[in-house]
Biopython code that builds the backbone (N, CA, C, O; Angstrom):
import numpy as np
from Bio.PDB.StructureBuilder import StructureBuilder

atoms = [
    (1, "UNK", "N", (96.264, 76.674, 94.031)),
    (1, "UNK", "CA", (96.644, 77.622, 93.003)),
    (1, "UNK", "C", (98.153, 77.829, 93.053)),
    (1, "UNK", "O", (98.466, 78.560, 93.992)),
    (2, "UNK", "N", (99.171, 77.407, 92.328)),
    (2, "UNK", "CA", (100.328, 77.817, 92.106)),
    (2, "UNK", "C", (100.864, 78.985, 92.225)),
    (2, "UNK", "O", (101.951, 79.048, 92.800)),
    (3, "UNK", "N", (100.142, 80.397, 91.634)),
    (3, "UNK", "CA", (100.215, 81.651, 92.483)),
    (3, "UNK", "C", (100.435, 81.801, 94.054)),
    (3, "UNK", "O", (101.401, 82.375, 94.558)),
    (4, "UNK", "N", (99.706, 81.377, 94.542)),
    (4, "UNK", "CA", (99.706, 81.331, 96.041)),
    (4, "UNK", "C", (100.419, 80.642, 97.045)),
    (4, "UNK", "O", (100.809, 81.167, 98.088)),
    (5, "UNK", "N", (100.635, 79.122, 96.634)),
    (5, "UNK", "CA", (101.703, 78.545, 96.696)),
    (5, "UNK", "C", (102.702, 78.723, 96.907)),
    (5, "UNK", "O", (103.278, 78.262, 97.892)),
    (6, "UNK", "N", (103.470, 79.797, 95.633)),
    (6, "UNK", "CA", (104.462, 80.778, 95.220)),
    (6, "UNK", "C", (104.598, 81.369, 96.023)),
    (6, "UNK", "O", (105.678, 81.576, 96.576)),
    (7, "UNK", "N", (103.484, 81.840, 96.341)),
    (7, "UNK", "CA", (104.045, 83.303, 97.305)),
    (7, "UNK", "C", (104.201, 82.980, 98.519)),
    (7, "UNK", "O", (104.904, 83.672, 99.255)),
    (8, "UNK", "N", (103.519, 81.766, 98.994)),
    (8, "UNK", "CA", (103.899, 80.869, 100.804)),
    (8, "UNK", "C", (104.926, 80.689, 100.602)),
    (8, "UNK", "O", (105.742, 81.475, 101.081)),
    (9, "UNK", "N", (105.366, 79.611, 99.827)),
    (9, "UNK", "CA", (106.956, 79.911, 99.481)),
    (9, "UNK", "C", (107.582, 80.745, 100.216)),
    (9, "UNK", "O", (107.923, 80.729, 101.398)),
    (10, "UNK", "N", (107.799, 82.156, 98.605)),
    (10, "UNK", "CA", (108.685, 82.984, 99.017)),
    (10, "UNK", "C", (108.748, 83.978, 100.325)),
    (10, "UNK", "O", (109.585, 84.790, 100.720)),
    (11, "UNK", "N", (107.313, 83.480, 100.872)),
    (11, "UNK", "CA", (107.121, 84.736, 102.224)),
    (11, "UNK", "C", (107.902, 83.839, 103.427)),
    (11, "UNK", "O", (108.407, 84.319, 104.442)),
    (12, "UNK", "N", (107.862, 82.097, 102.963)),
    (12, "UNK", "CA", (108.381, 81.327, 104.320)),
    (12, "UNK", "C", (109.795, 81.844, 104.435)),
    (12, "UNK", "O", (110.518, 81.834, 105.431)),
    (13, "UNK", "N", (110.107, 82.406, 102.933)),
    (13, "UNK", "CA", (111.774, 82.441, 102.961)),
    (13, "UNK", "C", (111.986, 83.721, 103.356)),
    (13, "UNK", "O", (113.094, 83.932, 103.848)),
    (14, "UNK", "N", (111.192, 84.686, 103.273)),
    (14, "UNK", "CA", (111.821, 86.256, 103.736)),
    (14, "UNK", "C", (110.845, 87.337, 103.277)),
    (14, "UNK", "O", (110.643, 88.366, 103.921)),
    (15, "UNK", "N", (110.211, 87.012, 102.030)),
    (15, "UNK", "CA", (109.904, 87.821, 100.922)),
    (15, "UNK", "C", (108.632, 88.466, 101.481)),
    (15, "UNK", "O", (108.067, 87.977, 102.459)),
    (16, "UNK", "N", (108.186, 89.553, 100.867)),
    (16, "UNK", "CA", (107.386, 90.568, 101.773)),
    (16, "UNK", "C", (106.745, 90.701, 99.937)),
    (16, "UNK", "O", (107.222, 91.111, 98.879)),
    (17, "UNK", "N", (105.192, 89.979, 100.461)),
    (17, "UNK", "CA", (104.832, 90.215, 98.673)),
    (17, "UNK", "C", (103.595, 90.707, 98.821)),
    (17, "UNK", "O", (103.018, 90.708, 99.908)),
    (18, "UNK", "N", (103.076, 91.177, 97.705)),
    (18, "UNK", "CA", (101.296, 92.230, 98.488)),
    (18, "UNK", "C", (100.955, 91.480, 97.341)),
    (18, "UNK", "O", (100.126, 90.614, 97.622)),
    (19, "UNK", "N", (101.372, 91.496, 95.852)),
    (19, "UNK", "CA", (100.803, 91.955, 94.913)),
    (19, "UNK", "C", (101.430, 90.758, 94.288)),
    (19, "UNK", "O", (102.455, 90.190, 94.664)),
    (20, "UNK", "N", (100.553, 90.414, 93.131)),
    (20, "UNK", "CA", (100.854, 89.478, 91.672)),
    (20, "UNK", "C", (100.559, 89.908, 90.561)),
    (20, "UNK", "O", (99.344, 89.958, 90.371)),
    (21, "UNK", "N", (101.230, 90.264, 89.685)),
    (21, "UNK", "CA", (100.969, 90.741, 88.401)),
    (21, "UNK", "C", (101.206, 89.291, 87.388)),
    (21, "UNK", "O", (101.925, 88.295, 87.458)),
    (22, "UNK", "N", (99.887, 89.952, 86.180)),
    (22, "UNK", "CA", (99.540, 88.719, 84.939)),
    (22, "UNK", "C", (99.303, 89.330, 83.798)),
    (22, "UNK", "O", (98.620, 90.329, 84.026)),
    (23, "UNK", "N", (99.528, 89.214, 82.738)),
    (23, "UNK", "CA", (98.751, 89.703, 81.712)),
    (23, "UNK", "C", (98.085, 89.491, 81.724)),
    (23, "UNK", "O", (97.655, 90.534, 82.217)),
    (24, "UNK", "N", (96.865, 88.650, 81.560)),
    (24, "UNK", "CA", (95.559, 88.541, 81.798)),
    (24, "UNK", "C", (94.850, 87.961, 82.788)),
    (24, "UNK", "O", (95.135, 86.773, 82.936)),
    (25, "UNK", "N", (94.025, 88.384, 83.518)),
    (25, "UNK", "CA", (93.217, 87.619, 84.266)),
    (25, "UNK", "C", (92.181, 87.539, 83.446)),
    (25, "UNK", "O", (91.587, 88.327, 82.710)),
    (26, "UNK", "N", (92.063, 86.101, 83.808)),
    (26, "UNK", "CA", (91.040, 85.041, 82.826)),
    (26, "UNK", "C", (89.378, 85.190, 83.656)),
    (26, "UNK", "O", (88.423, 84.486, 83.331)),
    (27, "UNK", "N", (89.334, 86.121, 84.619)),
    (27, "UNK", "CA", (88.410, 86.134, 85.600)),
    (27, "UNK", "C", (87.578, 84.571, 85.943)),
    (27, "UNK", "O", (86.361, 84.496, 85.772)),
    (28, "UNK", "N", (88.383, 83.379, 86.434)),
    (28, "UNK", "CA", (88.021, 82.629, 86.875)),
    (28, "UNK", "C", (88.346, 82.029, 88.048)),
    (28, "UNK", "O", (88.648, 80.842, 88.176)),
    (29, "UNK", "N", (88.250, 83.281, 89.354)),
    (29, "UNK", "CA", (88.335, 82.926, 90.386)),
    (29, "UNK", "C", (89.930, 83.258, 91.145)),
    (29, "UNK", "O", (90.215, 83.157, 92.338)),
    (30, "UNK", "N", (90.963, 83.751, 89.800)),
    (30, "UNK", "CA", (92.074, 83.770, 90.402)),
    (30, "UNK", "C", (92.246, 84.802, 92.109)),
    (30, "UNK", "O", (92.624, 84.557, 93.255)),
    (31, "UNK", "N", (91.630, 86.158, 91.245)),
    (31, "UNK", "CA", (91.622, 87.434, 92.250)),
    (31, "UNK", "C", (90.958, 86.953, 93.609)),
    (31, "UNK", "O", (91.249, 87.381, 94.726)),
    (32, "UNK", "N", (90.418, 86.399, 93.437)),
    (32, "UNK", "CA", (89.497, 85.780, 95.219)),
    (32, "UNK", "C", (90.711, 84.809, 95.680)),
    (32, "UNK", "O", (91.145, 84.810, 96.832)),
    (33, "UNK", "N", (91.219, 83.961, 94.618)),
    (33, "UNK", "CA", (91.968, 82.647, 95.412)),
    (33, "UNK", "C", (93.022, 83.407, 96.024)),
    (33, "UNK", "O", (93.450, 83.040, 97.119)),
    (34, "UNK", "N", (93.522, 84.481, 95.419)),
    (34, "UNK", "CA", (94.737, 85.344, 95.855)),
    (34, "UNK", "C", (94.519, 86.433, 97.720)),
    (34, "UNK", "O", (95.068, 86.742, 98.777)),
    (35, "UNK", "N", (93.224, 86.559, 96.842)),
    (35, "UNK", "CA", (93.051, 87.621, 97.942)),
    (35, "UNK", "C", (93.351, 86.854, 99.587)),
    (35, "UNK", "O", (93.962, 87.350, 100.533)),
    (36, "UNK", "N", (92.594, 85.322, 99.486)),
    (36, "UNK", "CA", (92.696, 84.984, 100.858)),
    (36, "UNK", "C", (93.987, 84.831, 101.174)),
    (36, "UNK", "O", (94.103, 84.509, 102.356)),
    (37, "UNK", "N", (95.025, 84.930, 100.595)),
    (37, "UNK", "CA", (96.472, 84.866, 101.179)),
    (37, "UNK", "C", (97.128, 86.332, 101.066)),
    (37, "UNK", "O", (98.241, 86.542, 100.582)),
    (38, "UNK", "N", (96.121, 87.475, 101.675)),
    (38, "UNK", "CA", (96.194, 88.501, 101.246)),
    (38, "UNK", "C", (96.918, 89.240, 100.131)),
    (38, "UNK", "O", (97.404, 90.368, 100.053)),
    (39, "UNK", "N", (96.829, 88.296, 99.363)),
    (39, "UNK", "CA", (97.469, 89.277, 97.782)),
    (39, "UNK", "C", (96.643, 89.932, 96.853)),
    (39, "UNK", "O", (95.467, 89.570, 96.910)),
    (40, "UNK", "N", (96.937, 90.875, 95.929)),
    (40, "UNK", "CA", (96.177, 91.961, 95.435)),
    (40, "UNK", "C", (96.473, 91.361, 93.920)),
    (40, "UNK", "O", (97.698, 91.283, 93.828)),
    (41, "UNK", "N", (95.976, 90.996, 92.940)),
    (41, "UNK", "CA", (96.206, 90.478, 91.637)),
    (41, "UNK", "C", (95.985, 91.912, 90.764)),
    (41, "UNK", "O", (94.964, 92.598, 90.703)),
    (42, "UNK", "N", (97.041, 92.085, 90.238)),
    (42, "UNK", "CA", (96.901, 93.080, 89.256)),
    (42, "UNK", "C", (97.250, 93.050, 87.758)),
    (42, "UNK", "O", (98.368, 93.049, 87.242)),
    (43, "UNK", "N", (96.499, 93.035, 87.400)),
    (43, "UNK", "CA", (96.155, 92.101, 85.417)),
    (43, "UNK", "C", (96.352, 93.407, 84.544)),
    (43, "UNK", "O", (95.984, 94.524, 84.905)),
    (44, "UNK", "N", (97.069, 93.077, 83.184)),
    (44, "UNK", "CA", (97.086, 94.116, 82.259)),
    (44, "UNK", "C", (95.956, 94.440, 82.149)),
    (44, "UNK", "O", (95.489, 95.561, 82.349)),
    (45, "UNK", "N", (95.048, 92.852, 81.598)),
    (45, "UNK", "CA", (93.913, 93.000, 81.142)),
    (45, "UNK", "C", (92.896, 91.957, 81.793)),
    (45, "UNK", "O", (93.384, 91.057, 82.476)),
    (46, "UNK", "N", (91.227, 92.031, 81.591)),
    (46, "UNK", "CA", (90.946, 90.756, 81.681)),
    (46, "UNK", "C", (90.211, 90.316, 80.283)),
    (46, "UNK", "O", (90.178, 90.693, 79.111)),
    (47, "UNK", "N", (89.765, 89.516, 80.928)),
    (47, "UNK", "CA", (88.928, 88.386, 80.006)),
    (47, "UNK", "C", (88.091, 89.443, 79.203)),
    (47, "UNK", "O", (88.383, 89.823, 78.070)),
    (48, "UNK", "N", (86.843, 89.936, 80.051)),
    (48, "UNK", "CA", (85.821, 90.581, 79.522)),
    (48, "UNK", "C", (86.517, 91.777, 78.513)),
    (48, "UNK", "O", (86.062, 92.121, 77.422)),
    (49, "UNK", "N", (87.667, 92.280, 79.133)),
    (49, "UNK", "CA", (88.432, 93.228, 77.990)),
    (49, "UNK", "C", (88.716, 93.074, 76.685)),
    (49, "UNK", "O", (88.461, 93.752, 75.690)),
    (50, "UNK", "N", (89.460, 91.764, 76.916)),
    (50, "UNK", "CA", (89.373, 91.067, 75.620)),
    (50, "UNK", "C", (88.176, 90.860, 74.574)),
    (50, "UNK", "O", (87.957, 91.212, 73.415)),
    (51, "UNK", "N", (87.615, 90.235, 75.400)),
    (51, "UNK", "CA", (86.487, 89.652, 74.287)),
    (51, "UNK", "C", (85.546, 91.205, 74.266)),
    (51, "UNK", "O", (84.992, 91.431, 73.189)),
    (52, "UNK", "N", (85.359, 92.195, 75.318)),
    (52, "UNK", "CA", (84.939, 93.623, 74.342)),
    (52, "UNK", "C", (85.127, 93.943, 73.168)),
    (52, "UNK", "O", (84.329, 94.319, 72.309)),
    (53, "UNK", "N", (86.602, 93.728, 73.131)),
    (53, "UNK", "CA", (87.404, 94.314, 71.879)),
    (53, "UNK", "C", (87.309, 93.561, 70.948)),
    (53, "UNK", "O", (88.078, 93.823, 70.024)),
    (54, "UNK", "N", (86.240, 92.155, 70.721)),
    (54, "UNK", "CA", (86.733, 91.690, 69.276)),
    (54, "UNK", "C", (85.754, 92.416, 68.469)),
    (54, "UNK", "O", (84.939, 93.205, 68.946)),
    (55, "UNK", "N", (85.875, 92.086, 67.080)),
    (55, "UNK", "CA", (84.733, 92.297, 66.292)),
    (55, "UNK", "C", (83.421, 91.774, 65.951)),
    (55, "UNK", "O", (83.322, 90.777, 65.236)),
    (56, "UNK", "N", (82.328, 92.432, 66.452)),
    (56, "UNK", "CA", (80.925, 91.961, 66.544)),
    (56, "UNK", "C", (80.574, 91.121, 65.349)),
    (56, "UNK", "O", (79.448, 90.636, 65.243)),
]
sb = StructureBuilder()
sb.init_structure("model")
sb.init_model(0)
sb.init_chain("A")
sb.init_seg("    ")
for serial, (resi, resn, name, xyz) in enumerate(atoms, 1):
    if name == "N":
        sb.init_residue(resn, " ", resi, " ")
    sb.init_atom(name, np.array(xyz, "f"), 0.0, 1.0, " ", f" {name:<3s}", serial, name[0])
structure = sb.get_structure()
């Protein structure tokens, strides 16, 4: 996952990161892939939000 990646990265270099923010989580697995590199994914919205809101 490129998220996570990211954040090995920036933690090899110094960076002290908890959290990832997205506009949407697409709820397909991101929040778990994150979590095991202890990060906390925090989404405007998700998926299921979205598609609540369309019109029936």
């Amino acid at each position: 996952m490129i998220g996570s990646a990211s954040c090995r990265q920036l933690r090899a270099n110094g960076a002290k990161i908890d959290s990832v923010v997205c506009a949407i989580d697409r709820e397909q697995g991101g929040r778990e892939n994150l979590a095991v590199e202890a990060l906390r994914l925090r989404a405007a919205l998700t998926r299921r939000d979205l598609e609540s809101s369309l019109p029936a």
